[in-house]
Biopython code that builds the backbone (N, CA, C, O; Angstrom):
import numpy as np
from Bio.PDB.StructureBuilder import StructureBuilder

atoms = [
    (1, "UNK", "N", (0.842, -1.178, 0.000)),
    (1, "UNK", "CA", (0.000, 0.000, 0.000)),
    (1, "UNK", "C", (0.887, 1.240, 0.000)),
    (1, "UNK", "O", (1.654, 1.601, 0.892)),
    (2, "UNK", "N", (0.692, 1.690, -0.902)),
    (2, "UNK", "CA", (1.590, 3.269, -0.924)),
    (2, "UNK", "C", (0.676, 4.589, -0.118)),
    (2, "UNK", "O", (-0.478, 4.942, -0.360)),
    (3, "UNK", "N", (1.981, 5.343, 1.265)),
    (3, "UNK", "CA", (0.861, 6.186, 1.809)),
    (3, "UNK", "C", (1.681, 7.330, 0.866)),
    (3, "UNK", "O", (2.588, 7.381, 0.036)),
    (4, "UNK", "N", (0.467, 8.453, 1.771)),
    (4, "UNK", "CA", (0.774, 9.740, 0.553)),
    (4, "UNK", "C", (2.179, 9.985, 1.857)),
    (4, "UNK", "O", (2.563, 9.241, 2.759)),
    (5, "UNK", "N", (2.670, 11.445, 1.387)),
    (5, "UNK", "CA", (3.236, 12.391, 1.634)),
    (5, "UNK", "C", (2.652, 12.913, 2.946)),
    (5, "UNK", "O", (1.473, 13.267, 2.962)),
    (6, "UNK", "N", (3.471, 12.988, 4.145)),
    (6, "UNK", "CA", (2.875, 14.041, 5.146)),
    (6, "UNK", "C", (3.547, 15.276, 5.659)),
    (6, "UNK", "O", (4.742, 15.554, 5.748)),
    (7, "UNK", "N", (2.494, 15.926, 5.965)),
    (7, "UNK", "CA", (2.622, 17.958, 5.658)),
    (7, "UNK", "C", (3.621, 18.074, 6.910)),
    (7, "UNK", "O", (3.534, 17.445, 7.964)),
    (8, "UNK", "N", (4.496, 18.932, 6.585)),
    (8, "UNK", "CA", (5.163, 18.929, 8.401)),
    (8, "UNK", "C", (5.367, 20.134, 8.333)),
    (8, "UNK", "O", (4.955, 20.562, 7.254)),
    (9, "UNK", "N", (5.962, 21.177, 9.184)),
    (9, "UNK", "CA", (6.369, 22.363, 9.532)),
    (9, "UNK", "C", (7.419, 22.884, 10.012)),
    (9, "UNK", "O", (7.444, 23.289, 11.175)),
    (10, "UNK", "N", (8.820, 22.989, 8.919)),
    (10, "UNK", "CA", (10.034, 23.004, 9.541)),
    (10, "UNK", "C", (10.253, 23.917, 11.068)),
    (10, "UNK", "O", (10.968, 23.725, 12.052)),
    (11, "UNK", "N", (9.191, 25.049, 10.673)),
    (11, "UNK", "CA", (9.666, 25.993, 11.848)),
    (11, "UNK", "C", (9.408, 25.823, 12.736)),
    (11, "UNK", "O", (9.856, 26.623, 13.556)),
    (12, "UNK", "N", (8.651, 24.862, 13.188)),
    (12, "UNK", "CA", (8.150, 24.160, 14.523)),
    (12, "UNK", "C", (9.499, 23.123, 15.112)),
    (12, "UNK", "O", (9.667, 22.674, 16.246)),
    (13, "UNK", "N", (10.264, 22.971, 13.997)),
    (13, "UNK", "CA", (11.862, 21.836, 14.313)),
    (13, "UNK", "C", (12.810, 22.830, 14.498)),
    (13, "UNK", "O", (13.645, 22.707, 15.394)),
    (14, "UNK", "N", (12.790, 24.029, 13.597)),
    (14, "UNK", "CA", (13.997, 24.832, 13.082)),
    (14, "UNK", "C", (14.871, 24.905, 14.767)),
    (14, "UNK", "O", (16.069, 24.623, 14.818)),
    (15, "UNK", "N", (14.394, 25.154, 15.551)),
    (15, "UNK", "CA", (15.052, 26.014, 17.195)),
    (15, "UNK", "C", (15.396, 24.390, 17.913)),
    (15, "UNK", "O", (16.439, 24.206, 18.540)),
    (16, "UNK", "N", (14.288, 23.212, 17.697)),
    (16, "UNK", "CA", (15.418, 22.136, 17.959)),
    (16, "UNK", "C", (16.072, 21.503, 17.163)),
    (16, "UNK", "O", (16.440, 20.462, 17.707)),
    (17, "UNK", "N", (16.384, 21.569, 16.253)),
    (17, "UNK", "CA", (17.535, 21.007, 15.207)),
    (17, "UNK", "C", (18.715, 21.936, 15.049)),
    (17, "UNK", "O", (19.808, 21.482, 14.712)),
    (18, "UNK", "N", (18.522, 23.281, 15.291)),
    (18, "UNK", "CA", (19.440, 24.007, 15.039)),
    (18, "UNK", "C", (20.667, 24.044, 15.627)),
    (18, "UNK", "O", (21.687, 24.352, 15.010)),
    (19, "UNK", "N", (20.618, 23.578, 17.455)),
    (19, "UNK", "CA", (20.821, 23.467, 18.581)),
    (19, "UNK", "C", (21.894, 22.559, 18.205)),
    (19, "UNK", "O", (23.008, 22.720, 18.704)),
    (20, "UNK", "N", (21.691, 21.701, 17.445)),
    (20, "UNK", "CA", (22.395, 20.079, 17.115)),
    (20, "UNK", "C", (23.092, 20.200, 16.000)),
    (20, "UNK", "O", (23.735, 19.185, 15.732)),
    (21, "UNK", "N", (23.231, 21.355, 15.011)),
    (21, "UNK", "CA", (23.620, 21.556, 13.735)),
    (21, "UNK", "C", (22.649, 20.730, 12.820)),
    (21, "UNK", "O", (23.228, 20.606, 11.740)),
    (22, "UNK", "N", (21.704, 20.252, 12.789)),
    (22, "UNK", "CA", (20.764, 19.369, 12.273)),
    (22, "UNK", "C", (19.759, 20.564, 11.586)),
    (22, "UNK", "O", (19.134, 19.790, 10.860)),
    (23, "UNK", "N", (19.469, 21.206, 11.446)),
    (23, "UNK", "CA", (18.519, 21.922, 10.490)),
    (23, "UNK", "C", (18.638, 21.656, 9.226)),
    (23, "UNK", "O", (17.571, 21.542, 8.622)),
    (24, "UNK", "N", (19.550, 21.528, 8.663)),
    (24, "UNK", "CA", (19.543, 21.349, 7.196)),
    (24, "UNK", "C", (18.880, 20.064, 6.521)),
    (24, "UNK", "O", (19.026, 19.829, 5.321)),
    (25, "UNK", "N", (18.269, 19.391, 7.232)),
    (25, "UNK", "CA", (17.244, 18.064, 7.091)),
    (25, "UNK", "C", (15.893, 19.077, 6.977)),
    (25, "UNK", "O", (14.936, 18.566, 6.395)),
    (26, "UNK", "N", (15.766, 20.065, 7.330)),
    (26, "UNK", "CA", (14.476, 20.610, 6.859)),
    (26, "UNK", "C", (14.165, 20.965, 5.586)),
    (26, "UNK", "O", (13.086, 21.474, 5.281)),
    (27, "UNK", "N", (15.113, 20.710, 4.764)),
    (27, "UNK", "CA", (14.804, 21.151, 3.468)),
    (27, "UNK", "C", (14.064, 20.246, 2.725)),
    (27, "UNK", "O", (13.453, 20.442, 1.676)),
    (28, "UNK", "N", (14.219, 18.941, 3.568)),
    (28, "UNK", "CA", (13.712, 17.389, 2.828)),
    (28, "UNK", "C", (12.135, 17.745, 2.192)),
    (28, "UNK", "O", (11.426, 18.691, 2.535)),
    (29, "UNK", "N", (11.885, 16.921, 1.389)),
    (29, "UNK", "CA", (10.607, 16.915, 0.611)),
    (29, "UNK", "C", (10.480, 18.177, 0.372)),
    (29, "UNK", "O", (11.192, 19.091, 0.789)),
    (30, "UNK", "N", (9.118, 18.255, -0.638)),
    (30, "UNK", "CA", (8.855, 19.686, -1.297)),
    (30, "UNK", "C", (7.668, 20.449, -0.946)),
    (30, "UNK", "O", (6.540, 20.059, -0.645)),
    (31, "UNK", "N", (8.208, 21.743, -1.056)),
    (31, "UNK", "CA", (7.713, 22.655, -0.338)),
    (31, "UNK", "C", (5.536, 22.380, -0.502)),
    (31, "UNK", "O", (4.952, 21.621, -1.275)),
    (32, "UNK", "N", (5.038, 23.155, 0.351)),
    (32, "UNK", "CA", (3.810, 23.036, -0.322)),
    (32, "UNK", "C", (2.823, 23.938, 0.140)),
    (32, "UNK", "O", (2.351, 24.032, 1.273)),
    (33, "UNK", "N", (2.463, 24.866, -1.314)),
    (33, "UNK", "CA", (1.486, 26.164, -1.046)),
    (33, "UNK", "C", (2.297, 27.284, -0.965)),
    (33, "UNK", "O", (3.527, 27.318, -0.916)),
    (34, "UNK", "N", (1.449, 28.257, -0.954)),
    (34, "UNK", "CA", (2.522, 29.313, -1.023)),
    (34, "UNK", "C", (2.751, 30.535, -0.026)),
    (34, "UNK", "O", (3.372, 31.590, -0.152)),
    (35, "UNK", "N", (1.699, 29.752, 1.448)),
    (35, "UNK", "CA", (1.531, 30.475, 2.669)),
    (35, "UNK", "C", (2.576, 30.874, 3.224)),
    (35, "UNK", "O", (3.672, 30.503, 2.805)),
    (36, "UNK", "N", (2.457, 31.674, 4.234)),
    (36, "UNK", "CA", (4.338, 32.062, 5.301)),
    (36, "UNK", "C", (4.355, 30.983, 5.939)),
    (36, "UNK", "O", (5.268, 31.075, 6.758)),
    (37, "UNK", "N", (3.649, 29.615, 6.054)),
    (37, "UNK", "CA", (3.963, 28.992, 7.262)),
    (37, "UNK", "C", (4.910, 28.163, 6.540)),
    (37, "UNK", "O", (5.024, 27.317, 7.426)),
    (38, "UNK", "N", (5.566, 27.808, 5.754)),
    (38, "UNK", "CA", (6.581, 27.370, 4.717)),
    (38, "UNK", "C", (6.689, 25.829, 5.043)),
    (38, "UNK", "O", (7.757, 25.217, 5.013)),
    (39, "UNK", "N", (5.430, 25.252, 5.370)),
    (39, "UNK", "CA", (4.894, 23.775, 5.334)),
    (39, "UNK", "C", (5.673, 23.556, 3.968)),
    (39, "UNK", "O", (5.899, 24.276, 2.996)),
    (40, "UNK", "N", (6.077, 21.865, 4.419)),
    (40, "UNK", "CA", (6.491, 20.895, 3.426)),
    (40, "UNK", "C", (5.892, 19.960, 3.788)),
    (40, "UNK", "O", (5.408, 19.726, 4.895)),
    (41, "UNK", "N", (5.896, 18.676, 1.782)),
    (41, "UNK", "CA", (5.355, 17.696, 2.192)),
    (41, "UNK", "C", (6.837, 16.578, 2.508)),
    (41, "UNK", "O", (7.973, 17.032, 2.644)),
    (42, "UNK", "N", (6.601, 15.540, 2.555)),
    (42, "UNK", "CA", (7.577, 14.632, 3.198)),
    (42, "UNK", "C", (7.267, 12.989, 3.165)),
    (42, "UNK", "O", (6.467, 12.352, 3.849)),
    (43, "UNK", "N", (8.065, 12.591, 2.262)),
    (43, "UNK", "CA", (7.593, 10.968, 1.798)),
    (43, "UNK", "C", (8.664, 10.402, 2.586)),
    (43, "UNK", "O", (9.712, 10.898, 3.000)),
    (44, "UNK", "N", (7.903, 8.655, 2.754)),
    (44, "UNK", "CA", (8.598, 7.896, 3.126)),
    (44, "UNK", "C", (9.947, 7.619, 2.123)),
    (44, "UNK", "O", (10.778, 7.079, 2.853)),
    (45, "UNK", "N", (10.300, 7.711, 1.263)),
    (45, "UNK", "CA", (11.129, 7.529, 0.008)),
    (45, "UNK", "C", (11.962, 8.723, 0.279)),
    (45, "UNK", "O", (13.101, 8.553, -0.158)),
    (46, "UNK", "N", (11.726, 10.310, 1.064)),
    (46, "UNK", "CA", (12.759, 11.240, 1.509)),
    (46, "UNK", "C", (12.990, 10.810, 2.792)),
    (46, "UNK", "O", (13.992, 11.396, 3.201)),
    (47, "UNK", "N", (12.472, 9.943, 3.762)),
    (47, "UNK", "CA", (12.958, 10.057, 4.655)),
    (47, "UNK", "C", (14.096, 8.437, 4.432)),
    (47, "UNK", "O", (15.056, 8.278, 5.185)),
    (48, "UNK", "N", (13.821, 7.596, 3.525)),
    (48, "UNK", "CA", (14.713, 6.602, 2.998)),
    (48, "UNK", "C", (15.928, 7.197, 2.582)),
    (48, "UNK", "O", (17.010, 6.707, 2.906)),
    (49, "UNK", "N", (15.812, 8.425, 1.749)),
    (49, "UNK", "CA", (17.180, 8.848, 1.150)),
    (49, "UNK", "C", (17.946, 9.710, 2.061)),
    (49, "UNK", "O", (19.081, 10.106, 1.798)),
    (50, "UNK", "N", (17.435, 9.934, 2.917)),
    (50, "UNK", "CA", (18.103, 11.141, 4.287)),
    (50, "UNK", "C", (18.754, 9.846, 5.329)),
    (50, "UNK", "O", (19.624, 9.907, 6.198)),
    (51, "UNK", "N", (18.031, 8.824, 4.891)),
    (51, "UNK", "CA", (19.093, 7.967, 5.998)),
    (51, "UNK", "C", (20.351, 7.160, 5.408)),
    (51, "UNK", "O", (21.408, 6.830, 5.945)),
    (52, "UNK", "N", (19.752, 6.919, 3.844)),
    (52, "UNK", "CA", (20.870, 6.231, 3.436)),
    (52, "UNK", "C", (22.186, 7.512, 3.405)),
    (52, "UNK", "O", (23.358, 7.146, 3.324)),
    (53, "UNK", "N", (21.906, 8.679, 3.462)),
    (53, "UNK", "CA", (22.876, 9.702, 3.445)),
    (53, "UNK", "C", (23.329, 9.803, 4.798)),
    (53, "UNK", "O", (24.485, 9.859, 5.218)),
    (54, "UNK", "N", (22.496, 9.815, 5.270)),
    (54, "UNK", "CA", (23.107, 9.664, 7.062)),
    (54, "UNK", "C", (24.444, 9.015, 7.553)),
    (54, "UNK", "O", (25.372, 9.449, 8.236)),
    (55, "UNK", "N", (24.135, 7.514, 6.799)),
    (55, "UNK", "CA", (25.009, 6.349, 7.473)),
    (55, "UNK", "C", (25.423, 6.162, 8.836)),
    (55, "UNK", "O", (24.685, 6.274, 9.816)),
    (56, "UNK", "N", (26.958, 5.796, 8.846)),
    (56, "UNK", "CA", (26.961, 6.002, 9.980)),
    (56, "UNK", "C", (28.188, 6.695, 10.210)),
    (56, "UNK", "O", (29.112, 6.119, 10.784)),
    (57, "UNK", "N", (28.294, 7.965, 9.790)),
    (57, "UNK", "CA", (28.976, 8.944, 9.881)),
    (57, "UNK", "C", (28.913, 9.726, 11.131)),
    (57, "UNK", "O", (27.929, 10.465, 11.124)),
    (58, "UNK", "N", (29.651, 9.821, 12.241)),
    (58, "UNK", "CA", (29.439, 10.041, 13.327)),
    (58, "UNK", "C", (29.072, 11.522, 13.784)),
    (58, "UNK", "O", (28.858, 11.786, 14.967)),
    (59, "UNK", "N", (29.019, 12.365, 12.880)),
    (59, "UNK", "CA", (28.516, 13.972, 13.404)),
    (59, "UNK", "C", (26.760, 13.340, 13.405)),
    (59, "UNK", "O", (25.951, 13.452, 14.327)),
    (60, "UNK", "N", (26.578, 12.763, 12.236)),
    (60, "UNK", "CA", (24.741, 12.604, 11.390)),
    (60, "UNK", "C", (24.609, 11.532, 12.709)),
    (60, "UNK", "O", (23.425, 11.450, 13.033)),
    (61, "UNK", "N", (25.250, 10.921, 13.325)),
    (61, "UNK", "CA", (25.052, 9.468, 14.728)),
    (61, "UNK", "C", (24.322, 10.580, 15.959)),
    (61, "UNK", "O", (23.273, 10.478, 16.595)),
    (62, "UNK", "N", (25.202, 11.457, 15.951)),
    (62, "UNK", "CA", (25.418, 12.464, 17.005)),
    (62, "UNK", "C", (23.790, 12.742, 17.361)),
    (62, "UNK", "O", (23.357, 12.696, 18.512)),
    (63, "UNK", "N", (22.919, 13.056, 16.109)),
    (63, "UNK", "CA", (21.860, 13.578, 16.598)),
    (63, "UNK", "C", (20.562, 12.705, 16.679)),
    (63, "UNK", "O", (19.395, 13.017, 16.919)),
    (64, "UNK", "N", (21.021, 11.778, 16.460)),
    (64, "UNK", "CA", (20.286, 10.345, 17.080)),
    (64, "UNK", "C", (20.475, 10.632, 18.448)),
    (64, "UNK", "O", (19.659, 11.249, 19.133)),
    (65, "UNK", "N", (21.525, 10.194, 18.833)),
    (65, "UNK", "CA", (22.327, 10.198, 20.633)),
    (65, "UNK", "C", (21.225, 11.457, 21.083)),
    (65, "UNK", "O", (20.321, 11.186, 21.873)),
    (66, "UNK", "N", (21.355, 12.697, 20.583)),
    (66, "UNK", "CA", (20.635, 13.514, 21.421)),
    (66, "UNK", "C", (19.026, 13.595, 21.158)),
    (66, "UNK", "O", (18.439, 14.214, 22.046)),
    (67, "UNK", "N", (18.321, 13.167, 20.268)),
    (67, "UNK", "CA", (16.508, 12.894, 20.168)),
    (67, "UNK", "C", (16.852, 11.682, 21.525)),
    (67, "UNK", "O", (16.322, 11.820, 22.628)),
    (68, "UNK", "N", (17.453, 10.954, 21.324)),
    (68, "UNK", "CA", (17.224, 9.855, 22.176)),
    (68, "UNK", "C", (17.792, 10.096, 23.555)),
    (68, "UNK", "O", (17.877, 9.002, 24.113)),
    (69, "UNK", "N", (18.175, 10.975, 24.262)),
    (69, "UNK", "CA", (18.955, 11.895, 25.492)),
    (69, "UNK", "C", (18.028, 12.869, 25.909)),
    (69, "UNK", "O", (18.070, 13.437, 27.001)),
    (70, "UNK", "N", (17.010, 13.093, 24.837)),
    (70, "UNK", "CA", (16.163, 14.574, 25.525)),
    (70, "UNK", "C", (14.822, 13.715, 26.135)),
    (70, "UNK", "O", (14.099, 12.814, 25.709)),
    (71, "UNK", "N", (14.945, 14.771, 27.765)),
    (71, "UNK", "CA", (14.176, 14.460, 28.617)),
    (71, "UNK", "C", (12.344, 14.406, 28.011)),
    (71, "UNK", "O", (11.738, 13.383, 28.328)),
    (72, "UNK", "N", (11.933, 14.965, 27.581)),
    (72, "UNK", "CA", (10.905, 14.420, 26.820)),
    (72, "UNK", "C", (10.490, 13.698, 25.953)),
    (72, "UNK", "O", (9.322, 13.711, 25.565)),
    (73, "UNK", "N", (11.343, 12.990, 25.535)),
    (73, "UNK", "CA", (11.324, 11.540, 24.540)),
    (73, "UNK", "C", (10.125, 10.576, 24.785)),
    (73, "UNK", "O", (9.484, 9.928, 23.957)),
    (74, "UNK", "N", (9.992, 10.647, 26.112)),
    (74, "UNK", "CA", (9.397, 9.555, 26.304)),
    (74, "UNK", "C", (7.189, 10.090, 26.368)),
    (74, "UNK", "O", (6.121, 9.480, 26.330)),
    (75, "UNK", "N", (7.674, 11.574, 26.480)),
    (75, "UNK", "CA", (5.912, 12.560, 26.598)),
    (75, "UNK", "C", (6.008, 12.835, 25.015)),
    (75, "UNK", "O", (4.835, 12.960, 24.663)),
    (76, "UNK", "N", (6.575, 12.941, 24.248)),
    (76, "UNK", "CA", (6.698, 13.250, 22.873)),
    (76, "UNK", "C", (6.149, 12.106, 21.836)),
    (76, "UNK", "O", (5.410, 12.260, 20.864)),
    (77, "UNK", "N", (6.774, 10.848, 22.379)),
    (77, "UNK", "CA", (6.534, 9.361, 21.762)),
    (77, "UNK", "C", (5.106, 9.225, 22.235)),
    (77, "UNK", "O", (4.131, 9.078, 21.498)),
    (78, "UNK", "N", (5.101, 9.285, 23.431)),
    (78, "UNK", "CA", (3.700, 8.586, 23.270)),
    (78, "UNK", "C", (2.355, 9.618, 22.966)),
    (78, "UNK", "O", (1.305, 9.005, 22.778)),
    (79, "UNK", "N", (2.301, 10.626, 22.920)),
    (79, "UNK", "CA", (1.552, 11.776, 22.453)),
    (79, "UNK", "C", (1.335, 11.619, 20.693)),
    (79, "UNK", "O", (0.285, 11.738, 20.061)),
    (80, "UNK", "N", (2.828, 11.287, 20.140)),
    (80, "UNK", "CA", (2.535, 10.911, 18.854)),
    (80, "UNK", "C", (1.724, 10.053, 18.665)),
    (80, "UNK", "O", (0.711, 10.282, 18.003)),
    (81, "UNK", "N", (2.048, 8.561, 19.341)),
    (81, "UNK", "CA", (1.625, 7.338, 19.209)),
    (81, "UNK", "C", (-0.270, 7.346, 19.237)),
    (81, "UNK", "O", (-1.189, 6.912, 18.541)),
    (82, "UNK", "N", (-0.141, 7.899, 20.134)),
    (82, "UNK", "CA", (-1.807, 8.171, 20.369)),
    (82, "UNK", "C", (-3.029, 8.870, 18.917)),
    (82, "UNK", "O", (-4.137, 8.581, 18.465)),
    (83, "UNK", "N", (-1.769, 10.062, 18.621)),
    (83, "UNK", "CA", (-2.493, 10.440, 17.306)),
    (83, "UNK", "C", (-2.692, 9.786, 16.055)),
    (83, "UNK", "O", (-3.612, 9.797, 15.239)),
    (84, "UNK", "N", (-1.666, 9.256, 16.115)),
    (84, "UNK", "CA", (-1.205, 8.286, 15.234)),
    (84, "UNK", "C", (-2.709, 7.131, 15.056)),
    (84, "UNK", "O", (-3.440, 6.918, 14.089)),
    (85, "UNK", "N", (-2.707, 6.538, 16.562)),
    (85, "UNK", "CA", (-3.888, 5.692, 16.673)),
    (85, "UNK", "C", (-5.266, 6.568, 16.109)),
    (85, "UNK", "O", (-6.139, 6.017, 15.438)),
    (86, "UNK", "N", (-5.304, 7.774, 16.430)),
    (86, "UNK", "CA", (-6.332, 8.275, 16.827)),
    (86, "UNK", "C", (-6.607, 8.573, 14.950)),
    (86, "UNK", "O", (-7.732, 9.049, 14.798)),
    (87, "UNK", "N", (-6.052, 8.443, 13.947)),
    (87, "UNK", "CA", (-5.928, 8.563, 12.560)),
    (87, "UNK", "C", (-5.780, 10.510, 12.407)),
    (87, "UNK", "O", (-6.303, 11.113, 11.470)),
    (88, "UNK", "N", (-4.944, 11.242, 13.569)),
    (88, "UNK", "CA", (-4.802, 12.376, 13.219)),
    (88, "UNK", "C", (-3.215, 12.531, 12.988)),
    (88, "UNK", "O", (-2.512, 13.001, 13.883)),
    (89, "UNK", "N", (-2.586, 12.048, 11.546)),
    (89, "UNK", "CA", (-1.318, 12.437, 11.192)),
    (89, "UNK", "C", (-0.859, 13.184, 11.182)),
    (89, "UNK", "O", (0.365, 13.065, 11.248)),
    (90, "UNK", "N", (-1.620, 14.967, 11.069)),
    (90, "UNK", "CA", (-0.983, 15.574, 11.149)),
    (90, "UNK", "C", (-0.570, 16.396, 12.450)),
    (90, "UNK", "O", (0.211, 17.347, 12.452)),
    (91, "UNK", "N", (-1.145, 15.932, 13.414)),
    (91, "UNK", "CA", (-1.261, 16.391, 14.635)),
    (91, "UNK", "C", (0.191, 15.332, 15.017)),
    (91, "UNK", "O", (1.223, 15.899, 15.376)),
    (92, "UNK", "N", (0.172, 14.500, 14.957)),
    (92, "UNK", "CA", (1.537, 13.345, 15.177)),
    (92, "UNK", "C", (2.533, 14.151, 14.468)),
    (92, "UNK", "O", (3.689, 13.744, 14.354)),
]
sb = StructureBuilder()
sb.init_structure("model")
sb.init_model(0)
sb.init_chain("A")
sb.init_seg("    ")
for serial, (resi, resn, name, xyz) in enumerate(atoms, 1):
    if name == "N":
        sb.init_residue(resn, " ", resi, " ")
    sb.init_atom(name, np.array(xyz, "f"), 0.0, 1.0, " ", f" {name:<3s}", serial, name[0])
structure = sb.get_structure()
């Protein structure tokens, strides 16, 4: 089953990725609409090619170590998980 594309909102990441040198993953997938909120869409197939680029190059490791180190990991995951259930993707 092929899913679509989902809408995300770099500027809602931009202030925690930036922190990590990691912002430049916001550019992934293409842009969409032509509002200020500078929403992109985002396929499973960009988030395939952002990892095979990743590898395991230890700066791109680095910011694994810290999603997985920040004290809300665990209120973040399951808040997703729930929406997720709840069939609201974009709220996840």
């Amino acid at each position: 089953m092929w899913q679509q594309p989902v809408r995300f909102r770099p500027q809602t990441w931009r202030p925690r990725l930036e922190r990590h040198g990691a912002a430049r993953v916001l550019d992934l997938g293409v842009a969409c609409g032509n509002g200020p909120s500078g929403d992109r869409l985002i396929s499973r197939g960009d988030l395939s090619r952002l990892r095979e680029r990743a590898g395991d190059d230890p700066d791109s490791l680095r910011y694994t170590e810290a999603a997985l180190s920040d004290g809300r990991r665990a209120t973040v995951l399951r808040t997703t998980s729930e929406a997720v259930r709840k069939g609201d993707l974009s709220g996840a």
